[in-house]
C-alpha positions as CSV (number, residue, x, y, z in Angstrom):
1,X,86.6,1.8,-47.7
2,X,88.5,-1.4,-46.3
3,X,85.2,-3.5,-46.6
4,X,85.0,-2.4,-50.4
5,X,88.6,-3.2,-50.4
6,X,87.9,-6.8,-49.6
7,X,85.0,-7.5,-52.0
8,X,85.8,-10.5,-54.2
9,X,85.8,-9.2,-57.8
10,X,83.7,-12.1,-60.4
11,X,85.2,-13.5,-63.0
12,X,84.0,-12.5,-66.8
13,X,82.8,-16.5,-66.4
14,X,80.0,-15.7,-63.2
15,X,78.8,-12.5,-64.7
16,X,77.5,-14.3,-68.3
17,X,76.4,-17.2,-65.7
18,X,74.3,-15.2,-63.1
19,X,73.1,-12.5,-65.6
20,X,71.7,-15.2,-68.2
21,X,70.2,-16.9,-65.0
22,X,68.3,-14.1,-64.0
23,X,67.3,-13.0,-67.8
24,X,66.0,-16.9,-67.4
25,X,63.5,-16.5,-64.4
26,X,62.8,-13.0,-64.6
27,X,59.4,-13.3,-64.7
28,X,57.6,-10.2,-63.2
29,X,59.3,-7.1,-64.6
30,X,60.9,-4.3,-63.0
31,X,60.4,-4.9,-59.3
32,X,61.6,-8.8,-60.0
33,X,64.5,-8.0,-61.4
34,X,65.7,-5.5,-58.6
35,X,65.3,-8.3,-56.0
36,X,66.9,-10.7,-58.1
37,X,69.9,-8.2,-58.9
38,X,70.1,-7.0,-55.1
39,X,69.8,-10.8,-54.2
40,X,73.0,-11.4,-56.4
41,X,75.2,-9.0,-55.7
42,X,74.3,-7.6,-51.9
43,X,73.0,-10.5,-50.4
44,X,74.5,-13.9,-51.5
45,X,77.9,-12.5,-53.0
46,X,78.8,-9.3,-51.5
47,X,79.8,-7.9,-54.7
48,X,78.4,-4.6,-54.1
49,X,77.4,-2.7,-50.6
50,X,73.4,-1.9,-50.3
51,X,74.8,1.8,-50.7
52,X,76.0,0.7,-54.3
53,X,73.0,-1.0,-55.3
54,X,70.7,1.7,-54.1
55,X,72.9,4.4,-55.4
56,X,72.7,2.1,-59.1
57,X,68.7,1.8,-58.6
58,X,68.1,5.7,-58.1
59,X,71.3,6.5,-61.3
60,X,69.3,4.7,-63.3
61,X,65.7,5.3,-62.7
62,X,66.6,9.0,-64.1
63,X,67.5,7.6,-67.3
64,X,64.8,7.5,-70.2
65,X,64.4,4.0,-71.6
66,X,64.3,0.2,-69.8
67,X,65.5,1.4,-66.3
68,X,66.0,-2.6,-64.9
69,X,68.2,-3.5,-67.9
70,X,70.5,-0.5,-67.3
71,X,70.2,-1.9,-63.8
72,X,72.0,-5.1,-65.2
73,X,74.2,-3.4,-67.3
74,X,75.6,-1.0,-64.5
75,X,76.1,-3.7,-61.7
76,X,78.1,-5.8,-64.2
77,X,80.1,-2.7,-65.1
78,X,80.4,-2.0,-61.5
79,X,82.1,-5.4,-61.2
80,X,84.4,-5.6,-64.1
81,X,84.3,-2.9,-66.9
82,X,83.3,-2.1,-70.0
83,X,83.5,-6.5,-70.9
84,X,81.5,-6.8,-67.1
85,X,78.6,-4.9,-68.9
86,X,78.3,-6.2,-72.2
87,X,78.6,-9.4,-71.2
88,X,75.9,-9.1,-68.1
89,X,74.2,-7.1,-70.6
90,X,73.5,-9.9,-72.9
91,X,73.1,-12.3,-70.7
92,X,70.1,-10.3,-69.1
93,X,68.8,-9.5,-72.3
94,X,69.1,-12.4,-74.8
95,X,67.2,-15.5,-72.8
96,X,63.7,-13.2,-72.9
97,X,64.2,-11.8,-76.5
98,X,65.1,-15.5,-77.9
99,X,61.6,-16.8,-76.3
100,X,59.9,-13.4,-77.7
101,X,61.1,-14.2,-81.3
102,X,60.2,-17.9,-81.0
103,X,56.7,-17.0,-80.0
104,X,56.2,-14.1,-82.7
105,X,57.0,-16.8,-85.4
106,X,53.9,-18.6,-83.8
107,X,51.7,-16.1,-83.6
108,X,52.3,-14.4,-86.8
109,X,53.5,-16.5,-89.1
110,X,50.8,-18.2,-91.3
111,X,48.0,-19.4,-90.2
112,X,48.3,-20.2,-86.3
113,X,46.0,-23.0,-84.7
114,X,42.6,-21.8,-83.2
115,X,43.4,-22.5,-79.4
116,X,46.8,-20.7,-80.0
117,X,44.9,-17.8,-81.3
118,X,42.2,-18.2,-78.5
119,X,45.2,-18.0,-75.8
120,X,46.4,-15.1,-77.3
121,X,43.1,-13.1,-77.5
122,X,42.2,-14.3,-74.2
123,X,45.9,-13.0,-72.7
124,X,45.6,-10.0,-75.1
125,X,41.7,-9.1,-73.4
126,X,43.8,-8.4,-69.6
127,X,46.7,-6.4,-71.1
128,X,44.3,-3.0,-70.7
129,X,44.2,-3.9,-67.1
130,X,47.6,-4.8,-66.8
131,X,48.5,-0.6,-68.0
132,X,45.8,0.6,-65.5
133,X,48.4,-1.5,-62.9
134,X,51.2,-0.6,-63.9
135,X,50.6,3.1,-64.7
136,X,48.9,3.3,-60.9
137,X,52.5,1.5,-59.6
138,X,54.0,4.1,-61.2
139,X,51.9,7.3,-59.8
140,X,51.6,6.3,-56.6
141,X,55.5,6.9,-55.6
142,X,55.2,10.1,-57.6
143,X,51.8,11.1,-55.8
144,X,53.2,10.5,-52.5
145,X,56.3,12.0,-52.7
146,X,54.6,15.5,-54.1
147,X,52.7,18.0,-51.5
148,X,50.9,20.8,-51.9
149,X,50.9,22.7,-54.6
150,X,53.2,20.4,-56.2
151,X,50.2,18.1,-56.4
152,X,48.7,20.4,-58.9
153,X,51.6,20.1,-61.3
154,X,51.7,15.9,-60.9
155,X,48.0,16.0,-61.7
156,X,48.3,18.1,-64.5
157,X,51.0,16.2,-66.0
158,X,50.0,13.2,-65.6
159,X,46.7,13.8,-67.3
160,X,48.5,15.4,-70.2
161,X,50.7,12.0,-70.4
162,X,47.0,10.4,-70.7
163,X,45.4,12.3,-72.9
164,X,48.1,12.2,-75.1
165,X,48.6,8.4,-75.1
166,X,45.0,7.9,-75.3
167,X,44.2,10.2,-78.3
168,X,47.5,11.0,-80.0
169,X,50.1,8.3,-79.7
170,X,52.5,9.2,-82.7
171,X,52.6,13.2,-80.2
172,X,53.3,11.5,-76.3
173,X,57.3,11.5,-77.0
174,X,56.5,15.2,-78.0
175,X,54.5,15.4,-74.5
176,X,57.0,13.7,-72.4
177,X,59.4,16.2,-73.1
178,X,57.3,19.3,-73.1
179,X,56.2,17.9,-69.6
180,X,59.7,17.6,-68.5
181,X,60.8,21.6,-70.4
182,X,57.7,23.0,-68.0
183,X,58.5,22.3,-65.0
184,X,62.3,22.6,-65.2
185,X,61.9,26.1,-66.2
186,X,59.6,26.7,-63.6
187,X,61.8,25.4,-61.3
188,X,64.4,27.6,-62.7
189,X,62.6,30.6,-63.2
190,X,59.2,32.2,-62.1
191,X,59.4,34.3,-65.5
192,X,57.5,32.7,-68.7
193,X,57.7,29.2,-70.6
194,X,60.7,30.1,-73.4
195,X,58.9,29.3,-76.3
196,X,55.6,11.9,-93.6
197,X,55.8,8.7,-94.8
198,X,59.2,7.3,-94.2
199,X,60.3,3.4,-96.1
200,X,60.6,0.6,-93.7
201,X,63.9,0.5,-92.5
202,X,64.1,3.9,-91.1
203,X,60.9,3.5,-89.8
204,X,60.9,0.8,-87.8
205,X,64.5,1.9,-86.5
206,X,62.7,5.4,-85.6
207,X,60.0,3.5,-83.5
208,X,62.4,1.0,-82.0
209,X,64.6,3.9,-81.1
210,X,61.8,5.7,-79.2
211,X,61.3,2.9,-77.5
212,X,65.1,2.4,-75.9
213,X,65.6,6.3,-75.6
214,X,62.7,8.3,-75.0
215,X,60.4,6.3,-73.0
216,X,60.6,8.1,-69.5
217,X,58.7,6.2,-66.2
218,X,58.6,2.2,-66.4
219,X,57.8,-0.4,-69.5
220,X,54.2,0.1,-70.1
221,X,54.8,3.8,-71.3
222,X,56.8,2.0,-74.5
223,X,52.9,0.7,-75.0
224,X,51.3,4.1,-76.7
225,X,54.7,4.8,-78.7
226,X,54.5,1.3,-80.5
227,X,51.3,1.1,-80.7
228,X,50.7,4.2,-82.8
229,X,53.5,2.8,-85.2
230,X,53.2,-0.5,-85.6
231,X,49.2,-0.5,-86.0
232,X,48.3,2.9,-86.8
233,X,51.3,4.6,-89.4
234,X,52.5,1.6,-90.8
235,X,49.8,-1.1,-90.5
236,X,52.9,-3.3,-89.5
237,X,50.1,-5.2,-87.0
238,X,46.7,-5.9,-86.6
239,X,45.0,-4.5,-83.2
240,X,44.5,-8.1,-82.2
241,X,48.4,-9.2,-83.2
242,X,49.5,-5.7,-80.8
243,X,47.4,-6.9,-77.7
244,X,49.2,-10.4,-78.2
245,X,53.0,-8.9,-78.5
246,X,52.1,-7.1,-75.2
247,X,51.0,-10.4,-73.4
248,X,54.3,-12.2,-74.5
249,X,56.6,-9.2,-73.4
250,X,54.5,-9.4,-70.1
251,X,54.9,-13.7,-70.1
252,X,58.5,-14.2,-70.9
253,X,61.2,-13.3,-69.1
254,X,63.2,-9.7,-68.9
255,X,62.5,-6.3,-69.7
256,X,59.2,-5.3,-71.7
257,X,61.1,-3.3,-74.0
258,X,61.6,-6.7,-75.8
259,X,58.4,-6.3,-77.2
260,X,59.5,-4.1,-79.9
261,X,61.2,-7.6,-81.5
262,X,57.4,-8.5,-82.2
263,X,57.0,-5.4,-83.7
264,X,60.1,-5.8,-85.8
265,X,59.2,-9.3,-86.8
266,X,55.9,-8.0,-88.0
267,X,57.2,-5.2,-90.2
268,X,60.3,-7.3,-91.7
269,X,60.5,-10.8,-90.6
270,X,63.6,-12.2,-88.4
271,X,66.1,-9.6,-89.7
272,X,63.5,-7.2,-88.6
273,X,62.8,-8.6,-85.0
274,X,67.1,-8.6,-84.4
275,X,67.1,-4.7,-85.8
276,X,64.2,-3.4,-83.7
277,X,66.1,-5.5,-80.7
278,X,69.2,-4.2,-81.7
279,X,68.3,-0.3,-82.0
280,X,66.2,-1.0,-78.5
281,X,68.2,-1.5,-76.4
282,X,71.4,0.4,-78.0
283,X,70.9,2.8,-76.0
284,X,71.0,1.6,-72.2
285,X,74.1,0.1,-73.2
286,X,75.8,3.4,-74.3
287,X,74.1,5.3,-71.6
288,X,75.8,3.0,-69.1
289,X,79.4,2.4,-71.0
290,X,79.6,6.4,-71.7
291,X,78.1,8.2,-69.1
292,X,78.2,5.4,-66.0
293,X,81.2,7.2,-64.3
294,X,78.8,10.1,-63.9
295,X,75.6,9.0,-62.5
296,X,75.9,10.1,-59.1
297,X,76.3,13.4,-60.1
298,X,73.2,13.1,-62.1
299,X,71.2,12.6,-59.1
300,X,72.0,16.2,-57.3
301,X,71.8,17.7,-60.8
302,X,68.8,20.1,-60.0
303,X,68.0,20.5,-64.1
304,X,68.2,16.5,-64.3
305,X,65.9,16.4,-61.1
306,X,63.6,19.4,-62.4
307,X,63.1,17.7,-65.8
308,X,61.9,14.6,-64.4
309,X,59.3,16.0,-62.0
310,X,57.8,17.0,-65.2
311,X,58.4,14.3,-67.4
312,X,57.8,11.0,-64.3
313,X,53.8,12.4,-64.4
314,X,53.4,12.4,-67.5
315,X,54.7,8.9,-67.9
316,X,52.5,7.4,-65.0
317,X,49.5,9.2,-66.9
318,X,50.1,8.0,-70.3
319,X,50.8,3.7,-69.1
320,X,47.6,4.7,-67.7
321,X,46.1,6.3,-70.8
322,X,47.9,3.6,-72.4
323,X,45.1,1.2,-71.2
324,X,42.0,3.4,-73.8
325,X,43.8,2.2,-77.1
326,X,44.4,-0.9,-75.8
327,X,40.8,-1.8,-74.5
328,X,39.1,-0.1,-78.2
329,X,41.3,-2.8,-79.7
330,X,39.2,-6.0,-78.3
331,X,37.0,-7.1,-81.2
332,X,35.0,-10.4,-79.3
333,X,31.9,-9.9,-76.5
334,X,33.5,-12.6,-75.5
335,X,36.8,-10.3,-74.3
336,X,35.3,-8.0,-72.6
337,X,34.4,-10.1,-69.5
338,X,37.7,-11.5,-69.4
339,X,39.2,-7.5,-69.1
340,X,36.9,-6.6,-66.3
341,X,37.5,-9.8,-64.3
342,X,41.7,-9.3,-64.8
343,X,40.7,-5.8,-63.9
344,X,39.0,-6.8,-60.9
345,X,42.0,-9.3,-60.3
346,X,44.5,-6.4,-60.7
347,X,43.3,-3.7,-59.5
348,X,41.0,-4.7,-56.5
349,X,42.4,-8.5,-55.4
350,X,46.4,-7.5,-56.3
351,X,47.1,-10.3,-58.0
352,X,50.2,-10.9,-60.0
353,X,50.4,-9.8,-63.5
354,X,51.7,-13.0,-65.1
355,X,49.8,-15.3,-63.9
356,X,46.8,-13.6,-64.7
357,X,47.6,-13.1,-68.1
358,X,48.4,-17.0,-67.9
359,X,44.9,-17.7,-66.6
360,X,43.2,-15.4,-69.2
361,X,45.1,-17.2,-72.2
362,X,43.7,-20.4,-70.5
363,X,40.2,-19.2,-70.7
364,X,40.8,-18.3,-74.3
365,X,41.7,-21.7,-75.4
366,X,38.9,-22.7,-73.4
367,X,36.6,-20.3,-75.6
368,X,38.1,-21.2,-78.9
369,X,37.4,-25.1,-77.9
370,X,33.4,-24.5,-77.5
371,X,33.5,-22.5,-80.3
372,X,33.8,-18.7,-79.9
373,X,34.5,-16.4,-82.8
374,X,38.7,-16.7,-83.0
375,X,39.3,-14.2,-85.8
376,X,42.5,-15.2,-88.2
C-alpha cells in the first residue's frame, strides 16, 4: 500500500508520448507489446507494480476482441482516467492504422507496379503459415494447462473452431459462442445442453464489429471472420488483395485488428477504412472505460472462466483452420514453395513472423523481376 502510495502519477503529456512510441515499434504482435508495456510501466517507470500489470494481462485476456490494445488502454487508465485511456488508446492505435491505410492505397488503388504486386503475393504466400503459428501459440497454453478428461473437451473444441473456420467462415462467431454455452453449462450442470444481403454500410460495420467484439483467443482468429466477408459475401476483395491486407497487418506496427481498415478501404474507399477502424476497435475502448473497475472480479467469475474454457479452444482451432482458406487462395506455382519454406521457417526453425514475411515479399519482387506471372 505505501509503495503504491509513492508511485509517480504521468502527466496526460508522457502517456500520448510513450503510447504513440510503442504503437511506433510494435512490431511483433501480442507478446511485443506486453514487453514493451511491462518495460514502460514496471520496469523503467514504476508506474504500476508487476502484480498490476499481471493482474491487467490476465483482466484482459478474458475479454473478446484485440486483448494487447485493451492492454494499452487499461494501463493508461490505470494511470490517469478515463483521458489516461483515450489518449494511450490512440496513441497505441493510430501510428499502425495510419501506415495500414497508406499501404492499402498502394496496393489497391489502380493499377499498382509489378514488383509491388510481386512483394505482396510473395508476403501474402507465408501468411497460411503464419495462422498455423499463431493458432499453435495459442493451443499450446490451453493444451498444457488442461488434464485428463479435460483434454477431450480442448480437442473437441478446438477442432470445431477449425472446421468451422476452414469450411464455414460467415458460422465461426456462431461456433465460438456455442463452444463457450457447452462447456459453461457443463460446468454448471451435469443435466442436458438447454437448447440476407445487407447494403454496404451496415455491412461492413457488421464485419468490422465482429472483428473488435466477438473475436475470442488472439489476432489471427479475426482472419476466418473477414475473410468470409470481405471476399466471399460481398466480393469487397479479391483472394489475392485478402492474403496482402493480412501481410501488412502482420508488417506494420500494432494490433492485427487493424487489418479490418484494408477491408474497409476496399469496400468504400478512405471513409470506409476510418469506419471499419472506427467500429473495430470501439469496443476495447468501452470494455475498458465501462467495465475496467470490474475486471478483477471477472477473473474469479466461475461463468466468465467456464465460458472461456469453451470458447479459448475453439479460437486456437479456428487461427489454425484459418490457415485452409488462406492457402486455397494462392493462385501462382510459384507461391507455393515460398508457403512451405515460411512453413518450414515457422513452424520447425522458430523464426520470427515479420521478418519472414519481409523475406518472402523480397523473393516476390525477385519473381516478378525475372518474370513470373504477377496477376493485376
Amino acid at each position: 500500500m505505501h509503495a503504491d502510495a509513492q508511485r509517480i502519477e504521468p502527466s496526460l503529456v508522457q502517456i500520448a508520448q510513450e503510447w504513440g512510441r510503442i504503437g511506433c515499434i510494435g512490431f511483433g504482435g501480442p507478446p511485443a507489446h506486453i514487453v514493451l508495456l511491462r518495460e514502460l510501466c514496471v520496469t523503467r517507470r514504476a508506474w504500476l507494480s508487476d502484480v498490476q500489470f499481471e493482474r491487467a494481462v490476465a483482466a484482459t485476456n478474458i475479454l473478446p476482441g484485440p486483448a494487447s490494445t485493451q492492454l494499452a488502454i487499461y494501463c493508461a487508465w490505470r494511470l490517469r482516467g478515463v483521458r489516461g485511456a483515450l489518449l494511450g488508446g490512440a496513441g497505441f492505435i493510430l501510428p499502425g492504422l495510419i501506415a495500414i491505410i497508406a499501404l492499402s492505397v498502394l496496393f489497391l488503388s489502380g493499377s499498382p507496379p509489378a514488383w509491388l504486386r510481386g512483394a505482396g503475393m510473395g508476403a501474402g504466400a507465408a501468411v497460411a503459415a503464419v495462422a498455423v503459428r499463431a493458432g499453435l501459440g495459442v493451443a499450446g497454453p490451453i493444451w498444457r494447462s488442461a488434464s485428463g478428461e479435460r483434454r477431450v473437451g480442448v480437442l473437441a473444441y478446438g477442432l470445431a473452431g477449425a472446421v468451422a473456420s476452414a469450411l464455414a467462415g460467415p458460422l465461426l462467431v456462431l461456433v465460438l459462442i456455442a463452444c463457450g454455452a457447452v462447456e459453461l453449462t457443463r460446468e454448471r450442470l451435469v443435466a442436458r445442453t438447454p437448447t440476407a444481403h445487407a447494403s454496404l454500410l451496415p455491412a461492413l460495420v457488421w464485419t468490422a464489429l465482429k472483428v473488435g467484439a466477438l473475436a475470442f483467443g488472439g489476432g489471427f482468429v479475426i482472419v476466418p471472420l473477414m475473410q468470409s466477408d470481405a471476399v466471399g459475401t460481398y466480393h469487397w476483395m479479391s483472394h489475392g488483395q485478402f492474403l496482402n491486407a493480412v501481410a501488412l497487418g502482420q508488417v506494420t506496427p500494432g494490433p492485427l485488428t487493424q487489418t479490418v481498415a484494408v477491408v474497409g478501404y476496399a469496400a468504400a474507399g478512405l471513409p470506409g477504412a476510418l469506419l471499419a477502424a472506427a467500429v473495430a476497435f470501439a469496443p476495447s475502448f468501452s470494455f475498458v472505460l465501462l467495465g475496467a473497475a470490474r475486471f478483477e472480479r471477472m477473473l474469479v467469475d466461475e461463468r466468465v472462466r467456464g465460458f472461456l474454457a469453451g470458447a479459448a479452444p475453439a479460437a486456437a482451432g479456428a487461427i489454425v483452420g484459418a490457415a485452409v482458406p488462406l492457402a486455397s487462395a494462392l493462385s501462382q506455382t510459384w507461391q507455393y514453395p515460398l508457403l512451405a519454406a515460411a512453413a518450414v521457417a515457422l513452424l520447425v526453425l522458430r523464426r520470427s513472423v515479420v521478418p519472414t514475411l519481409l523475406l518472402a515479399g523480397c523473393v516476390g519482387v525477385v519473381a516478378a523481376l525475372v518474370g513470373a506471372p504477377i496477376p493485376h
